[in-house]
C-alpha positions as CSV (number, residue, x, y, z in Angstrom):
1,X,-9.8,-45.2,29.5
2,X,-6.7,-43.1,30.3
3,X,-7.3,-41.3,26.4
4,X,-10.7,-40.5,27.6
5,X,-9.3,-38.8,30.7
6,X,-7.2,-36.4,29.2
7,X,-9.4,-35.5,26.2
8,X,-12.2,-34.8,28.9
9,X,-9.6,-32.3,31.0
10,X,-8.4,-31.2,27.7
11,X,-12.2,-30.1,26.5
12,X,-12.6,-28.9,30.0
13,X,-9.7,-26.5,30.1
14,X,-10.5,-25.2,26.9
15,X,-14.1,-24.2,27.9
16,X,-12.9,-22.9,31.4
17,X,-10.2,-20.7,29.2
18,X,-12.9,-19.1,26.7
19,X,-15.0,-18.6,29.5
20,X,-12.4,-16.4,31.2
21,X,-11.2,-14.3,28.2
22,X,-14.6,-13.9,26.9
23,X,-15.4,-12.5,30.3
24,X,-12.5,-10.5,30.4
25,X,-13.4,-8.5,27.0
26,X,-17.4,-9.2,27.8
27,X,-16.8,-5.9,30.2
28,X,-14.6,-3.9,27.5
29,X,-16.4,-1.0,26.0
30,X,-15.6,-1.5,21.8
31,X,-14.5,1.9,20.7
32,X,-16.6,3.8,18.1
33,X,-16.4,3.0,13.9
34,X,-14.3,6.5,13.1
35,X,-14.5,6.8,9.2
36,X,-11.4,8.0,8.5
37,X,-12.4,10.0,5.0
38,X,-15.2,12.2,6.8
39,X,-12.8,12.9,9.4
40,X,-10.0,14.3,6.9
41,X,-13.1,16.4,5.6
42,X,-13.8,17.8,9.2
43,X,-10.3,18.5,9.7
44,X,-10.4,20.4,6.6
45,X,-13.7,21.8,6.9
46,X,-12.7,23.2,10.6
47,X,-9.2,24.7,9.0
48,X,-11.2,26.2,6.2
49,X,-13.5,27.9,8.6
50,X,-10.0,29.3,11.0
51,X,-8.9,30.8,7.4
52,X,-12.3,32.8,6.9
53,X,-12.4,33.8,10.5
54,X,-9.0,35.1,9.7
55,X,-10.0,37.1,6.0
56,X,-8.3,33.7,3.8
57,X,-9.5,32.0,1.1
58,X,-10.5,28.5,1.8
59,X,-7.9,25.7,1.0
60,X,-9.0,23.2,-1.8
61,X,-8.5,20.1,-0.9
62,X,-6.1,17.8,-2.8
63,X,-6.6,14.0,-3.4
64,X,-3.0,13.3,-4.1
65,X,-1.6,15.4,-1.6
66,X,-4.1,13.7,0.8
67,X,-2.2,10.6,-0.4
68,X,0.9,11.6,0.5
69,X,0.0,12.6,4.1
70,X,-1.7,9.5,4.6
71,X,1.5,7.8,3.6
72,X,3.1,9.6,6.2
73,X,1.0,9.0,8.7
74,X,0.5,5.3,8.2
75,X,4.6,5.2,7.9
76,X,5.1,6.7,11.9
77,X,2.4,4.3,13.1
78,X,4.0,1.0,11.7
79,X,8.0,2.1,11.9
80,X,6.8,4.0,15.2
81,X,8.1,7.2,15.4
82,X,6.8,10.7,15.0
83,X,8.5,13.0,12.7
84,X,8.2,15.5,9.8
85,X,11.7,13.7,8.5
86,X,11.2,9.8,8.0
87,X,13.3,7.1,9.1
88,X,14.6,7.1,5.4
89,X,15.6,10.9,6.5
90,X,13.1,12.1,4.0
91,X,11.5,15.5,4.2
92,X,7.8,16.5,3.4
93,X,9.1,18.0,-0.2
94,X,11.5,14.8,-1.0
95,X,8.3,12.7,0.1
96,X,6.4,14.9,-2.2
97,X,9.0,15.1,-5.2
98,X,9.4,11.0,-4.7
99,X,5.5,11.2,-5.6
100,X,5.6,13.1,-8.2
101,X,4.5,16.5,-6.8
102,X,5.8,20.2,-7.3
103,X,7.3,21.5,-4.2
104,X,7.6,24.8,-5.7
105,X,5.0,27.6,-7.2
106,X,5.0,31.0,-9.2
107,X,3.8,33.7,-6.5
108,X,4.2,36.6,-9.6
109,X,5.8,36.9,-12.2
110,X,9.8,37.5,-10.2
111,X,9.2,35.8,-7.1
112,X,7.8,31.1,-6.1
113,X,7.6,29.6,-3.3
114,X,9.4,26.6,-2.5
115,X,8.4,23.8,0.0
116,X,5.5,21.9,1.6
117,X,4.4,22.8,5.0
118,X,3.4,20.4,7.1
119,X,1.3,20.2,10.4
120,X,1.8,16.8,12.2
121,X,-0.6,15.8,15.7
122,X,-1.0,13.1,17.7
123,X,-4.4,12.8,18.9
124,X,-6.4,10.1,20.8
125,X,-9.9,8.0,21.0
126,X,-10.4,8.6,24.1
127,X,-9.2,10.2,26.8
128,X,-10.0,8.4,30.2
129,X,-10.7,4.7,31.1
130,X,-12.8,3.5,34.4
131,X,-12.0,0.5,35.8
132,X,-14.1,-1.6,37.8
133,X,-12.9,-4.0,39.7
134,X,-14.4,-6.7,42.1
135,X,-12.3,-9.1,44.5
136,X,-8.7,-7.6,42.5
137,X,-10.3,-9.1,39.3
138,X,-11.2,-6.0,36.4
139,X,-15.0,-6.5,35.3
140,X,-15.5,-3.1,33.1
141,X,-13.8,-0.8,32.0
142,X,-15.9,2.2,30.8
143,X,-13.8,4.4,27.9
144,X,-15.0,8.3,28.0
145,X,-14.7,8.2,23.4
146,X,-13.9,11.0,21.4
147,X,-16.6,11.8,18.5
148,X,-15.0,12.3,15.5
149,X,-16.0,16.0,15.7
150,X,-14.0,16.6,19.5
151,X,-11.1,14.6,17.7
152,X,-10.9,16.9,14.5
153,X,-11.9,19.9,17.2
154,X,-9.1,18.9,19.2
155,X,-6.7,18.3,16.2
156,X,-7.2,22.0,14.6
157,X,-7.5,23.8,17.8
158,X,-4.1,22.1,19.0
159,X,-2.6,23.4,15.7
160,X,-4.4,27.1,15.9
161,X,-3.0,27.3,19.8
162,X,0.7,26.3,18.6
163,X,2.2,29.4,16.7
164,X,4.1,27.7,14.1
165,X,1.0,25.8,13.1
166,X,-1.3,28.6,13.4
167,X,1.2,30.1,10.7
168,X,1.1,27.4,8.5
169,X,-2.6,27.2,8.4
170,X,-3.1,30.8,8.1
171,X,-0.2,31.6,5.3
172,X,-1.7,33.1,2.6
173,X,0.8,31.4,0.0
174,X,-1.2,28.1,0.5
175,X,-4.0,27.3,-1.7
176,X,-4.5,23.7,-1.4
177,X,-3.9,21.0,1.5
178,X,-4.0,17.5,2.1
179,X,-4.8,15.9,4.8
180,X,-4.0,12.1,6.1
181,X,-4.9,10.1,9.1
182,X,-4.2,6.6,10.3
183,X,-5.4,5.1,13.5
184,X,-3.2,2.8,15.4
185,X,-4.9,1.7,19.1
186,X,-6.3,5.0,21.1
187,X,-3.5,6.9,18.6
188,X,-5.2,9.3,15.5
189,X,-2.2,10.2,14.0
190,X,-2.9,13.7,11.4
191,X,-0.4,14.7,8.8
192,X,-1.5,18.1,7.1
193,X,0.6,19.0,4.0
194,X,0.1,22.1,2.4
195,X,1.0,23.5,-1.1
């Protein structure tokens, strides 16, 4: 009878612990599906739209390139830094040459330009949490989300508000960009590499 005991407390204790977690996410507000593609084209779309405001032509937008900053951007979140240099001390161009990429162009026939500039931000899901608790014990907590358009909003008008970004972003010697995000938690990490 003493077997029966313990499976029964066993049984019991598991049932008692789902009951507690699951009523501990059960008040958790899940955070919106982001689909990371569309918002590399908003990002992209929004910078386009700062360059016309500004008398530029649009930047095309680069699959490979996009690859790159992607790479990058997935790299900070799982070695956990944020950085235009790597942890392998790796610039934008060596990351660029190690892909296969030109990091230089012909601006006229006596004069190219050399490099990859590269925008980096840190943006987040959401911006404030409300907790509610009752008897010391958190019921809810209610996230205030980020759309994917305040997100890209917030990304590009971080960069246009900075001046070394705005020049990036506004240099006429760029004609194509890539851009990469990865998501990590509340953390939308944005690499921008332009040609």
């Amino acid at each position: 009878m003493r077997f029966k005991t313990t499976r029964i407390r066993v049984f019991s204790f598991n049932l008692w612990l789902f009951c507690v977690l699951h009523s501990a996410y059960a008040g958790v507000d899940q955070p919106p599906a982001i689909n990371i593609v569309k918002l590399e084209q908003s990002v992209h779309q929004l910078i386009n739209r700062e360059r016309k405001h500004n008398g530029l032509n649009a930047l095309r937008s680069n699959v490979n390139l996009s690859a790159i900053a992607r790479s990058h951007s997935q790299d900070m979140i799982s070695q956990q830094y944020f950085s235009h240099i790597n942890l392998q001390g790796e610039t934008p161009a060596d990351r660029c040459k190690r892909q296969n990429w030109p990091v230089s162009k012909p601006l006229d026939s006596k004069s190219q330009a050399i490099g990859i500039a590269e925008n980096l931000f840190l943006a987040h899901r959401y911006d404030k949490v409300v907790t509610t608790t009752e008897n010391g014990v958190i019921v809810k907590k209610d996230y205030q989300w980020n759309s994917p358009d305040q997100i890209a909003n917030t990304i590009v008008q971080g960069w246009m508000n900075s001046p070394r970004h705005r020049e990036n972003l506004l240099s006429p010697l760029h004609d194509q960009q890539g851009i990469g995000i990865a998501i990590s938690g509340n953390d939308v990490f944005v690499t921008d590499d332009l040609y």
